[in-house]
C-alpha positions as CSV (number, residue, x, y, z in Angstrom):
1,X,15.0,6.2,-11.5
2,X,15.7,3.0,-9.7
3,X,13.6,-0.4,-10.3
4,X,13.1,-0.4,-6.5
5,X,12.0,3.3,-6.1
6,X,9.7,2.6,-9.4
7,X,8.3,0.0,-7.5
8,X,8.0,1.7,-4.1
9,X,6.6,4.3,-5.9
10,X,4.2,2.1,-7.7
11,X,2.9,0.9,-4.4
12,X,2.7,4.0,-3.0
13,X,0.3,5.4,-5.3
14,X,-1.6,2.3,-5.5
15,X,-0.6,1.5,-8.6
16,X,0.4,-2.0,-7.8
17,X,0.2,-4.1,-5.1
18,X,2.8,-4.7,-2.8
19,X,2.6,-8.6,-2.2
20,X,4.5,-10.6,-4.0
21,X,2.4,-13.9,-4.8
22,X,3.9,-17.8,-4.6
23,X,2.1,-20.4,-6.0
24,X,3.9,-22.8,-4.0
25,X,2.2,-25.9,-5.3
26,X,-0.9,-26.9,-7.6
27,X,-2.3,-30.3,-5.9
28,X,-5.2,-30.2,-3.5
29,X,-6.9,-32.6,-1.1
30,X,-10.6,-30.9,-2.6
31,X,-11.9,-30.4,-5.9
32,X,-13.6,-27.4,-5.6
33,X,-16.3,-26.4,-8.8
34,X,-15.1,-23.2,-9.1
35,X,-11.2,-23.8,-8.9
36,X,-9.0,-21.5,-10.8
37,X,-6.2,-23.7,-11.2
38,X,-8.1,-27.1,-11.9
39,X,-6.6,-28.0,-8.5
40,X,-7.2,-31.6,-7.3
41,X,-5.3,-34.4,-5.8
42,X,-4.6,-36.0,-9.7
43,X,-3.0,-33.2,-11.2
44,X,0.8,-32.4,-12.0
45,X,2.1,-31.2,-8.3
46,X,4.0,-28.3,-9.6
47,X,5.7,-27.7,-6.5
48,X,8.0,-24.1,-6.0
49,X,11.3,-25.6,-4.3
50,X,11.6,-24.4,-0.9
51,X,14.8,-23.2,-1.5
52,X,13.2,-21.1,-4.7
53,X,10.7,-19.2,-1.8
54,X,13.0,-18.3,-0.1
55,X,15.4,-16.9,-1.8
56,X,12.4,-15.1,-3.7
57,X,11.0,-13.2,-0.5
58,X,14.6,-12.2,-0.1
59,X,14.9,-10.7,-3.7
60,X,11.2,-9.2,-3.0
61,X,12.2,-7.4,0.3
62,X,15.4,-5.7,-1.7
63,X,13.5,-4.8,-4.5
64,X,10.9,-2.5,-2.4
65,X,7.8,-5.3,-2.1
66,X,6.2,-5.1,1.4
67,X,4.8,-8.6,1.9
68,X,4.3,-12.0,0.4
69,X,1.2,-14.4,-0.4
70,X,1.3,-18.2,-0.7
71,X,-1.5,-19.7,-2.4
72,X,-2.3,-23.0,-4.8
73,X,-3.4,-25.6,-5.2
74,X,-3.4,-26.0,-1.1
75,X,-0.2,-25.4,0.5
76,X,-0.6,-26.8,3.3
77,X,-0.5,-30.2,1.3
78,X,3.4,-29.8,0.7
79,X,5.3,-31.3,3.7
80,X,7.9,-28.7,4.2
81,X,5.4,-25.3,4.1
82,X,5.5,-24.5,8.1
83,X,9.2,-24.3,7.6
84,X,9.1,-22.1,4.5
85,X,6.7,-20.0,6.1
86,X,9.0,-19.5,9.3
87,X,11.7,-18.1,6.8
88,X,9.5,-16.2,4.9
89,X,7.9,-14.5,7.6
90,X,11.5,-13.0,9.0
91,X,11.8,-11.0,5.6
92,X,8.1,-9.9,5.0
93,X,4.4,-10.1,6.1
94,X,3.0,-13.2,5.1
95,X,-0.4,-14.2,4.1
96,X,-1.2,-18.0,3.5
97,X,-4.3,-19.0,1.4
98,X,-5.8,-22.3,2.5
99,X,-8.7,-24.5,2.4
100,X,-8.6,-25.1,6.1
101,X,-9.1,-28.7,6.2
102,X,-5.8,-30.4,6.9
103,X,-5.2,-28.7,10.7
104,X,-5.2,-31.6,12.6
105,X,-2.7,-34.0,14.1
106,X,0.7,-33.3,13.6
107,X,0.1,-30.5,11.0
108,X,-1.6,-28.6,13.3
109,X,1.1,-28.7,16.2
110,X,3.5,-27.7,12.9
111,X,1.2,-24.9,12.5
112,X,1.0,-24.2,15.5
113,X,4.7,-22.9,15.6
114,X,3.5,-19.6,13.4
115,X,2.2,-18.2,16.6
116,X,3.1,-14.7,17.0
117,X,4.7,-14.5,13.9
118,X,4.2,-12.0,11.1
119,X,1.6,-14.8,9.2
120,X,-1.8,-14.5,8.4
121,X,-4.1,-17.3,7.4
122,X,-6.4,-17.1,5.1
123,X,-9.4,-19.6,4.8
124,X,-12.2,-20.4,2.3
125,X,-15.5,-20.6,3.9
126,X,-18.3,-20.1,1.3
127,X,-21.3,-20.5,3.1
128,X,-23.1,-20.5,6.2
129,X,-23.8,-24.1,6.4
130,X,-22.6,-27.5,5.8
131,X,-25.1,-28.8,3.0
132,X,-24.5,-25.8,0.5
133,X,-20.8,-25.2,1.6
134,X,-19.5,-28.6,1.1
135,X,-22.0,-28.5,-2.3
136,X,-19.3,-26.5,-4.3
137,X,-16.5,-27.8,-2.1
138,X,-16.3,-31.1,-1.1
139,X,-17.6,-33.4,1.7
140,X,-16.8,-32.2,5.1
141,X,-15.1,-29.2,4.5
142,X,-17.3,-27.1,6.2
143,X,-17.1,-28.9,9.9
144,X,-13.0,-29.2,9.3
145,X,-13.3,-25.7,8.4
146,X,-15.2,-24.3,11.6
147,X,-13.2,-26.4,14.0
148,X,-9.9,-25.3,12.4
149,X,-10.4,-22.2,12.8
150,X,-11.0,-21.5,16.8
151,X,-8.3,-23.4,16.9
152,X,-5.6,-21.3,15.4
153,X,-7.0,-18.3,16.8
154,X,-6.4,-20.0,20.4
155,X,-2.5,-20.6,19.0
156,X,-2.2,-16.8,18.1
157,X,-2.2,-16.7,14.4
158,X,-4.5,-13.9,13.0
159,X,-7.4,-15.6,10.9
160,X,-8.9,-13.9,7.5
161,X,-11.7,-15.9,6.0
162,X,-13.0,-15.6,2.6
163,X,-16.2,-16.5,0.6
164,X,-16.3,-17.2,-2.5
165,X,-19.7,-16.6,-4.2
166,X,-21.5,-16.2,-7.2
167,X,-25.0,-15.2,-5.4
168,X,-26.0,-14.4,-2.0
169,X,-29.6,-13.2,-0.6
170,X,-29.6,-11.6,2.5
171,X,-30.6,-14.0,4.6
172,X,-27.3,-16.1,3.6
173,X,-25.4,-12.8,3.9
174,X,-26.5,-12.5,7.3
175,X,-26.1,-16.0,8.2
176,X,-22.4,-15.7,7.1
177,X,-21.9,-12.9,9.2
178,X,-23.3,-14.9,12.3
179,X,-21.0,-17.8,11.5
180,X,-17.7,-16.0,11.1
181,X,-18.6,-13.8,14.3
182,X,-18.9,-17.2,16.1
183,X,-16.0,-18.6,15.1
184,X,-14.1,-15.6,16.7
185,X,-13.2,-14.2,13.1
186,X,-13.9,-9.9,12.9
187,X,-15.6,-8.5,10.6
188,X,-13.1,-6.6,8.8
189,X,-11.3,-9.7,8.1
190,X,-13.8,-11.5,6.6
191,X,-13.8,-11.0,2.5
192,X,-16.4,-11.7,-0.4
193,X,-15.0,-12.8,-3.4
194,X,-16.5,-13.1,-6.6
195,X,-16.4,-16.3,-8.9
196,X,-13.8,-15.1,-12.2
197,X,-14.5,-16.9,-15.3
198,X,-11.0,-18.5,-15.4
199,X,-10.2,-22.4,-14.8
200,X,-12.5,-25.1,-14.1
201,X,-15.0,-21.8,-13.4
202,X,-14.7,-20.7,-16.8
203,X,-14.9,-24.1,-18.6
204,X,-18.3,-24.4,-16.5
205,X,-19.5,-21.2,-17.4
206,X,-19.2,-19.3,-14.2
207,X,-17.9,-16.1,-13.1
208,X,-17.4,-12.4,-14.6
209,X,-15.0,-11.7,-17.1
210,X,-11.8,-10.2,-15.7
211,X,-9.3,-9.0,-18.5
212,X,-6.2,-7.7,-17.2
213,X,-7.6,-3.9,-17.0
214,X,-9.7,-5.1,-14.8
215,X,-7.3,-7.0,-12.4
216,X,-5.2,-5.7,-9.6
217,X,-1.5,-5.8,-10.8
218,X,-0.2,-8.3,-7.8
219,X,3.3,-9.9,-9.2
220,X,2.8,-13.6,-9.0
221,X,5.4,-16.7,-9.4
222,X,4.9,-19.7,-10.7
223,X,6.6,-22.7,-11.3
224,X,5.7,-22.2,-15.1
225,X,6.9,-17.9,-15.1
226,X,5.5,-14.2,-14.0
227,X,2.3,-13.2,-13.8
228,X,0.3,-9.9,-13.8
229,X,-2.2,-11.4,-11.2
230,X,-3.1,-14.6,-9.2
231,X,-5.7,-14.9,-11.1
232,X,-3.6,-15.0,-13.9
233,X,-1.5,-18.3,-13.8
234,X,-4.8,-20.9,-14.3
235,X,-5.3,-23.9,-16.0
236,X,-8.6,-24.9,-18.2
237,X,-9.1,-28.6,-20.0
238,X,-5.2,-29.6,-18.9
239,X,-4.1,-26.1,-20.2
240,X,-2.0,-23.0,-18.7
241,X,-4.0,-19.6,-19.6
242,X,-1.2,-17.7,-20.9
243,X,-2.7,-14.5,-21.8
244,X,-1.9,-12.7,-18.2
245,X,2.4,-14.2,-18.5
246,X,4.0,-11.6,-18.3
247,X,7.4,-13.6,-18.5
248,X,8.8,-17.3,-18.2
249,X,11.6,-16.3,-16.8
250,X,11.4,-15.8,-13.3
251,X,15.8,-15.5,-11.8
252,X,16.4,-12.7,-11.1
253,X,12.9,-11.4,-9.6
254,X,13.7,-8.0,-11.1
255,X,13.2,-9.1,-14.6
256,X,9.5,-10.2,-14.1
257,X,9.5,-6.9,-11.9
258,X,10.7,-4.7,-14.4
259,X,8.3,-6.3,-16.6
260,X,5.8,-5.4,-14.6
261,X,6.6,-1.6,-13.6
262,X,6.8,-0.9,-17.3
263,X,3.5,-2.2,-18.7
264,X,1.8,-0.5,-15.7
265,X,2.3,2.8,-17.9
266,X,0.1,1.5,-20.7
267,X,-2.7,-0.1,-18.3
268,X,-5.8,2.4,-18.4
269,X,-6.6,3.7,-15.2
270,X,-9.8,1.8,-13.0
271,X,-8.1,-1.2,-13.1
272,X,-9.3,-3.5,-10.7
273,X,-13.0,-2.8,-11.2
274,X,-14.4,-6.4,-11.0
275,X,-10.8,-7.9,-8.9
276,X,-9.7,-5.8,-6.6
277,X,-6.8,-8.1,-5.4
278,X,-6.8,-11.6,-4.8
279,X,-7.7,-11.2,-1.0
């Protein structure tokens, strides 16, 4: 059998996931508590070369994949993203992670171009007001947050918001719910996520513990190699966690992808208990 009907038939059966993750950068304008990747605005950039994204959504989209996530660090920080994503988007679905405070000025009539595209973005939003949410975050992030948002709804680009947490009572759940309905965001696109014990989470003792059977197999690219998961290419005290790289070498995609396909015959099956996918 062929890699790419392996992997179409990996997806099919839920196996795998079908997005192909890109970390496309590691620096970020926040400093979040919980961060996977240690991402600030002092750490090593590790940028993905425009050209490198690309060319890898091109590879992804011949190889079977059916869509494509950018994350970080915060994307939006690197100049050139908007025109990556317009590229991107003509090969595969794409879904941006972001923390949703930089839409303003001329990034946001950048952004603004993504209307009607194939592009979906996807903002934190942790809690249902400013004093806890910007707690774990970072000053102001909650009031960029809720008047980004409305915003590129009004421009026609589909909005996803995610919350992180490590505790909720129902009263927050419920004021969460209120919040996101406000803000023009259904329900069904509004995710909880759990805190993983990996990064600047795990080195302050917070999170579950989420070995690799117990991760969504998502094929993520780094700047560094492959990885099993986007949960997988993190960085604690300085460090990259190397224990979900699956390769370092990342040209052709089809190696990491082969890599992949193969090992998914030894995972046990429930995997994805505690992660099921990164959004």
């Amino acid at each position: 059998m062929q890699l790419r009907e392996r992997i179409e038939k990996a997806i099919g059966t839920g196996a795998m996931s079908g997005r192909l993750w890109l970390y496309s950068n590691y620096h970020c304008n926040l400093t979040c508590h919980y961060c996977l990747t240690e991402s600030s605005p002092t750490v090593p950039k590790r940028i993905l070369p425009k050209e490198r994204m690309t060319a890898l959504a091109a590879e992804a989209k011949e190889l079977g994949f059916t869509g494509i996530g950018i994350t970080g660090g915060e994307p939006f920080i690197v100049p050139w993203l908007v025109d990556a994503i317009e590229e991107i988007s003509g090969e595969l679905p794409l879904t941006v992670l972001t923390n949703g405070t930089l839409f303003m000025g001329k990034r946001l009539e950048e952004v603004a171009r993504l209307g009607g595209r194939d592009v979906r973005v996807q903002i934190s939003l942790d809690r249902p007001n400013p004093i806890d949410n910007d707690a774990m975050r970072g000053p102001h992030n909650f009031a960029k947050v809720v008047e980004a948002i409305p915003k590129l709804i009004e421009y026609g680009i589909p909005v996803r918001i995610a919350s992180t947490i490590d505790s909720q009572t129902e009263h927050e759940k419920s004021a969460l719910e209120d919040l996101v309905a406000s803000l023009g965001v259904a329900k069904e696109d509004h995710v909880l996520r759990i805190i993983v014990d990996r990064g600047l989470a795990g080195a302050e003792g917070m999170g579950v513990r989420a070995p690799l059977e117990q991760l969504s197999p998502e094929l993520t690219i780094t700047t560094t190699g492959a990885f099993y998961s986007p949960y997988g290419p993190t960085y604690q005290d300085g460090k990259l966690q190397k224990d979900l790289l699956l390769t370092q070498k990342t040209n052709p995609l089809r190696h990491s992808a082969q890599i992949l396909v193969d090992l998914l015959q030894t995972v046990p099956r429930g995997a994805g208990d505690i992660a099921e996918g990164f959004i």
